[in-house]
C-alpha positions in Angstrom: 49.8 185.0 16.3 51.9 182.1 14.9 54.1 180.1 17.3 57.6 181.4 17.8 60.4 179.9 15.0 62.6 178.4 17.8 59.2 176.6 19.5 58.5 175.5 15.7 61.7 174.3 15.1 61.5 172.1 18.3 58.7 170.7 17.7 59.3 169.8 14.2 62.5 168.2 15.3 60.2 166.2 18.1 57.6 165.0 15.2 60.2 164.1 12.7 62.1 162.1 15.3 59.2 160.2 16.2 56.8 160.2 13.5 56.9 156.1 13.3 56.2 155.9 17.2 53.6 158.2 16.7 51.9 157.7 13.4 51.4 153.7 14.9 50.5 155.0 18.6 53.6 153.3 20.2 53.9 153.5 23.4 57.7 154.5 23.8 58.5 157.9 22.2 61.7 159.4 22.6 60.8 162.4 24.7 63.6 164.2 27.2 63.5 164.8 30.3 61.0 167.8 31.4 60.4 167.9 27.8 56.6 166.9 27.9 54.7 169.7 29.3 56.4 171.8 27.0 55.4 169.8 23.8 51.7 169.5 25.9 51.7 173.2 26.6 52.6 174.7 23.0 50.2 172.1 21.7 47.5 173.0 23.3 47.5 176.6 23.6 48.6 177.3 20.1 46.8 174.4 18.4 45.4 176.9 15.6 48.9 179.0 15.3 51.5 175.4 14.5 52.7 176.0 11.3 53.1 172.8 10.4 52.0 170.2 7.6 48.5 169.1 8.3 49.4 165.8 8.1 52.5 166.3 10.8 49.8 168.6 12.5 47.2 166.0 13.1 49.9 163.7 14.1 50.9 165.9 17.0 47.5 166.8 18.0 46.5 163.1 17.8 50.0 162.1 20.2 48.9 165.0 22.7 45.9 163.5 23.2 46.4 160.1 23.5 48.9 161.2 25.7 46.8 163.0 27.9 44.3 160.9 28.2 46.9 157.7 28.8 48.5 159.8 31.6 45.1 160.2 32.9 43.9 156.8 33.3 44.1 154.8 36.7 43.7 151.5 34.8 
């Protein structure tokens, strides 16, 4: 089942905003408050279902990821 249009919207919105800090792995994205494991959550459990561009698509994936693992590290 494809992602809801208001959760699409968002995260189009979220891409689009960011796609330079993103598409060159910056470390500061503009990201509210709270707004994180929302962007991690639909991500992730509706990889498949994003009706995005496959270009914006990858980007996303590819920012989740990094993400995850950076907020994961104890360097």
């Amino acid at each position: 089942m494809a992602v809801a249009k208001d959760v699409r919207d968002i995260l189009d919105v979220f891409v689009i905003q960011n796609l330079a800090a993103i598409a060159n792995n910056e470390q500061f994205v503009n990201v509210p408050l709270g707004f994180q494991n929302f962007i991690n959550t639909e991500v992730v459990n509706n990889v498949n279902n994003i009706n995005l561009p496959s270009d914006l698509r990858n980007l996303l994936e590819n920012y989740i990821l990094v993400n995850k693992i950076g907020n994961n590290s104890t360097i």
